[in-house]
N, C-alpha and C positions, 0 to 999 in steps of 0.2 A: 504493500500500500504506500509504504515511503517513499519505493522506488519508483509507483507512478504518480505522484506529487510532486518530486522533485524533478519527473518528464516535460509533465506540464506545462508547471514555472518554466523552466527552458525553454518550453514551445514559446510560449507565450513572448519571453526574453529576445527571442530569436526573431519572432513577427515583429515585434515594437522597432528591433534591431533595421530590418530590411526596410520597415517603412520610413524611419529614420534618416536612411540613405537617400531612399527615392524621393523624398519628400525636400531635400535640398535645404538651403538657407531658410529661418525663416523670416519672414520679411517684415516690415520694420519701417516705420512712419520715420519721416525726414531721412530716407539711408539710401544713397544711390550707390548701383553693385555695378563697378567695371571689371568684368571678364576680360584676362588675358591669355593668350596662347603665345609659349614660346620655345626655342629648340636649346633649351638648357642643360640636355644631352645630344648625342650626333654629332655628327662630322661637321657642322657648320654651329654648334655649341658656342666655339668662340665671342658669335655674335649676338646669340642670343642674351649671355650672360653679360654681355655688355648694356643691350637693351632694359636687364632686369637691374643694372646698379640708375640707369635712368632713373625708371620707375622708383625705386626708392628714394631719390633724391625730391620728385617730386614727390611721393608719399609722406617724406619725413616733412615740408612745408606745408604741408595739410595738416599733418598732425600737429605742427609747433602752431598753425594758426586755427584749431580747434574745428575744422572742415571747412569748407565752400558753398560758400552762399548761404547758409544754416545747412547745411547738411552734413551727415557724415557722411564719409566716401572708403566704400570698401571692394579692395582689390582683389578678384579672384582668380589666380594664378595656375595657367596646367601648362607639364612639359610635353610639347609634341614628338621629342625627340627626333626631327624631321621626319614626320611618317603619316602622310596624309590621310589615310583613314585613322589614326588615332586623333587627327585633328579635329575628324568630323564629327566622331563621338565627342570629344571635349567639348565643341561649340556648344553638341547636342544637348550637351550636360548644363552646361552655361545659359541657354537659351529655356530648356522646362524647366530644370531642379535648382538650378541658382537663380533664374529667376535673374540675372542680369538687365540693366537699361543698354549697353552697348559692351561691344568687345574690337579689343585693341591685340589687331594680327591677322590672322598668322603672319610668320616670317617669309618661308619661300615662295613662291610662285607656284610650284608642283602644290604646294597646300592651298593654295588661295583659289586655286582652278577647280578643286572640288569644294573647301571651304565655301567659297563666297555663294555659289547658287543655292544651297542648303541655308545660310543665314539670310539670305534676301529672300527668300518661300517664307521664311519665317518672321518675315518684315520685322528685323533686329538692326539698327546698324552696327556696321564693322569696319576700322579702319586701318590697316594695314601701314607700317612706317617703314617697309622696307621690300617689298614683290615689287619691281618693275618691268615686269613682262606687258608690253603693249594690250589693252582688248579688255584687260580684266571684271575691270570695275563697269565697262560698259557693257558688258554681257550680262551683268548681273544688277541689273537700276533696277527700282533708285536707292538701294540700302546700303549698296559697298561704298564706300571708299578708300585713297592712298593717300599716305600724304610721305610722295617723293617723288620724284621725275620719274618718267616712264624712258625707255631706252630707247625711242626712235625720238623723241623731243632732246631729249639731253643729248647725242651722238652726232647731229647733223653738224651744227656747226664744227664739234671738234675733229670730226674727220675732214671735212673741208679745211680747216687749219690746217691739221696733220699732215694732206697730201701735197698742198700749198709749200709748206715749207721745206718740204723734202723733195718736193718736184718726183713724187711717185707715181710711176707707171703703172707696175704691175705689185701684185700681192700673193700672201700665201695666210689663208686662217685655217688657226688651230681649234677645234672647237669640242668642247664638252658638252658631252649629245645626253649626260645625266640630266645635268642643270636646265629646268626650263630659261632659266632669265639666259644664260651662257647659251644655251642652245639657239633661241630666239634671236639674241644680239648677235652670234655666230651664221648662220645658215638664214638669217634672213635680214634683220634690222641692218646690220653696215654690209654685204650684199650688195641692196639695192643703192644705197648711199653711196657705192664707191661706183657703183655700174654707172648710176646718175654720172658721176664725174668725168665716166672716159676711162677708168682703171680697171686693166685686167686683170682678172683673179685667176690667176694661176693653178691654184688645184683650195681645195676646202678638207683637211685633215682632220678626223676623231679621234678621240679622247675619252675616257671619263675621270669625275672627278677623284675618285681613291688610287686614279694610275700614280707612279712613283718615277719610272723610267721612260723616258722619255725617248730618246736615240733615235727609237724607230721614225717616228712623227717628224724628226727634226732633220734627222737624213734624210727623208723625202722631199721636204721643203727646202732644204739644201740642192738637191737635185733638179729643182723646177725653178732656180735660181728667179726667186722674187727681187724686186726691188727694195721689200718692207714686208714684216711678220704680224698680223693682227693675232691676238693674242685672246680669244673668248672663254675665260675662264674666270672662277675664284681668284685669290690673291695664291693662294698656296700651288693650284698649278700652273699661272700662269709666271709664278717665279725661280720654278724648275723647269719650265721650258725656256723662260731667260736664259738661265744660267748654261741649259743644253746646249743654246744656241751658240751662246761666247764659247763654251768649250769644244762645239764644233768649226768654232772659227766664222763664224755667220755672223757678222756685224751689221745688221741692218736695222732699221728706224723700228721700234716695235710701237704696237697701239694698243691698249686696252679698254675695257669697260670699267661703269665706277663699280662694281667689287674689287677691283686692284688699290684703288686707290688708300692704302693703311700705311701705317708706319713698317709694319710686318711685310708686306711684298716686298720692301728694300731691304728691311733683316735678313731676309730669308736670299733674296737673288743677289745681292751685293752687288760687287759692281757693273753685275751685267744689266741692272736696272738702269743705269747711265740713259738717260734720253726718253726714257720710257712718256708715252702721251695717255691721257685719259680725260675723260670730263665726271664730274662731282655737283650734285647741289650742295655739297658740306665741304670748306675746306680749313682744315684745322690749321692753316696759317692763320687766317683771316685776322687783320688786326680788332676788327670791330669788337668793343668792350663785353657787348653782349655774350658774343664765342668767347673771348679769351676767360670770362666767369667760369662761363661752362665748363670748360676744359681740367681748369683747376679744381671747379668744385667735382668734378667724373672723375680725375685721379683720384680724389679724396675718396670716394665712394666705392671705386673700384679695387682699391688697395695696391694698385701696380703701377707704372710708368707704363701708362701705352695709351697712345691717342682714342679719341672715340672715335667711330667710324658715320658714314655717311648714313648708316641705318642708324647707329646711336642716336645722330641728331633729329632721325625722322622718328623713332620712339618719341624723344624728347620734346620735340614738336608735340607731335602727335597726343600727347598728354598738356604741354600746355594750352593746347586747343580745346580737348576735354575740358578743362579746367575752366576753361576759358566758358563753355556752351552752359555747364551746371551755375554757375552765374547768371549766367545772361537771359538763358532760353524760359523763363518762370516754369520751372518744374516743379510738379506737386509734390513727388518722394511721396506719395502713399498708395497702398499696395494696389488698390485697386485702381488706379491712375499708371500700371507700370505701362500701358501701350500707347496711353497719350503722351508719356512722356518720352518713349521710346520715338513715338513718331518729331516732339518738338528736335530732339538732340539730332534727329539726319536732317531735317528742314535746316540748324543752325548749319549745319557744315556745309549742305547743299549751295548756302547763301554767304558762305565765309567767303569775304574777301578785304584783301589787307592787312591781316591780321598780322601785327608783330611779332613773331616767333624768335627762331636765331635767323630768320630773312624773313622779308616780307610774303604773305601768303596767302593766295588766294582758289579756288576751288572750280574747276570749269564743269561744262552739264556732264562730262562723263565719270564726275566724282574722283577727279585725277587733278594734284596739287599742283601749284604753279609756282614758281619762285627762281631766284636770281640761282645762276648756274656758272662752273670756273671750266676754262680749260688748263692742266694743269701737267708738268714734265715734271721729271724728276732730274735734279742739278744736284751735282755734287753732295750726293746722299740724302736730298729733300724735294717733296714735293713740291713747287715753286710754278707760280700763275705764267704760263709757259707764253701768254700774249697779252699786251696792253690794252689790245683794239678791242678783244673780245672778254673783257675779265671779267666786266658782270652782264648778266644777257636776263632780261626775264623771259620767261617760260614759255611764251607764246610759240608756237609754231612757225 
């Protein structure tokens, strides 16, 4: 009789348990709930855990200023570990059981292509501070949004520089057929941009991103003897294919996209980064007082010496935009107001423009951020604004 007494209780334990889980946050007058997704394990970790000391920096001014706008603001945090289906559960999770008003993310591209359709059915919005794969957010209106340049707006001009200056003919891209954003900017986004030009492409070489060795790739492109190496990858392989290249003797003009653009692509390639082109809407030179805060206060946060990167500052954005909307937009914060508020907070972004970030920022109808953009070479171990004429560009097309 004991023993089914104490069955019972357990049963009993065991339901309250499950519905516990399923049943999520619960929710809470004056409390706006920001869902995030980030890849705080995985091969591209580096940046997510860069994203996540953002977030704290802005979290820690919420908390010393007691929340925003009368509210408290509570952050719910899942690691995607790069792995698109665990992304879409996460949303899933974030959008019925947390009960979130918007979510900030995912990171890649491959995640945001199934993300984003799943949280716009679900009229949530979502903004993303680091996917620049072209098409995204317009595919999925009006709930998604980015707030970063997309990679055929940020590329055009700087390949037109790049080929200008080097009086390039012909080309040879290496391209990471993992990566959607690499894939995209490789096999199609500069592609067409250098065809525009008059520039032959030579041959189009694969890749993916956990290759190590290179040779192969690099001896071919050697052999179709380009004038200049486009470079479509991470930081991490596009600076062993650097490197492959000086030590095959291939001294040619390289180009890359803004994932290159870290302090780490030059650690890592040394000196065969020499020359190296890219374009960035974040450039952690930038003297403006704004950046150089930021920078000092992200070491501080981060614990290490290493620059933020261009997704850092679109987290960072990307939150003092939030920050910015839970102010502004009169949200009610109670529970059963969570869909009119959800609806105020994408109307606010929809119609963000000018907004003071670390640049100015503004939001076009395809929910794609718009802001001043660098072209940027690497001199003598540093990223440095590689043209006067085109240093700051806004975003327009």
């Amino acid at each position: 009789m004991k023993l089914k007494k104490t069955f019972v209780v357990s049963l009993v334990l065991l339901t309250l348990a499950v519905l516990s889980i399923g049943s999520g946050y619960t929710a809470e007058k004056n409390e706006i709930r920001i869902g995030v997704l980030l890849p705080l394990t995985g091969y591209i970790s580096h940046f997510g855990l860069m994203q996540e000391a953002a977030l704290k920096m802005i979290e820690k001014e919420i908390k010393d200023k007691g929340g925003v706008g009368g509210f408290n603001v509570r952050f719910i945090m899942y690691d995607t570990a790069c792995k698109p289906k665990d992304a879409i559960l996460m949303a899933q999770k974030l959008i019925s059981s947390d009960q979130v008003h918007c979510i900030l993310g995912p990171f890649l591209s491959t995640e945001c292509e199934q993300v984003f359709p799943v949280v716009n059915t679900a009229k949530v919005p979502i903004i993303t501070g680091s996917s620049a794969k072209p098409g995204l957010t317009k595919a999925s209106r009006p709930w998604t949004f980015r707030m970063i340049m997309t990679s055929d707006k940020i590329n055009n001009l700087a390949i037109t520089w790049w080929v200008k200056k080097h009086d390039i003919k012909s080309v040879v891209i290496l391209t990471d057929i993992k990566s959607k954003v690499s894939e995209t900017y490789g096999k199609a986004v500069a592609p067409e941009i250098l065809k525009k030009l008059g520039i032959q492409i030579k041959d189009n070489i694969d890749f993916v991103t956990e290759d190590v060795d290179f040779s192969a790739q690099v001896t071919k492109a050697k052999a179709a003897n380009p004038d200049a190496l486009v470079l479509a990858g991470e930081y991490t392989p596009a600076a062993n294919l650097a490197r492959e290249a000086a030590k095959q003797g291939l001294k040619l003009p390289l180009l890359g996209d803004v994932p290159i653009v870290t302090d780490q692509y030059i650690k890592l390639a040394g000196t065969a980064a020499e020359g190296t082109c890219a374009p960035t809407d974040f450039w952690f030179g930038n003297p403006d007082p704004a950046v150089r805060t930021f920078i000092v206060d992200f070491k501080k946060q981060f614990g290490k010496d290493v620059l933020p990167h261009t997704t850092t500052a679109g987290m960072y954005n990307t939150l003092l935009v939030t920050r910015h909307l839970i102010e502004s937009q009169k949200l009610s914060g109670k529970p059963e107001d969570l869909q009119k508020d959800r609806e105020k907070i994408r109307d606010g972004l929809a119609n963000l423009k000018d907004f003071q970030g670390l640049s100015k920022i503004s939001m076009n109808e395809e929910g794609e951020a718009l802001m001043d953009y660098y072209i940027l070479i690497v001199r003598d171990g540093q990223w440095v604004r590689g043209t006067s004429g085109f240093m700051r560009i806004r975003g327009e097309k």
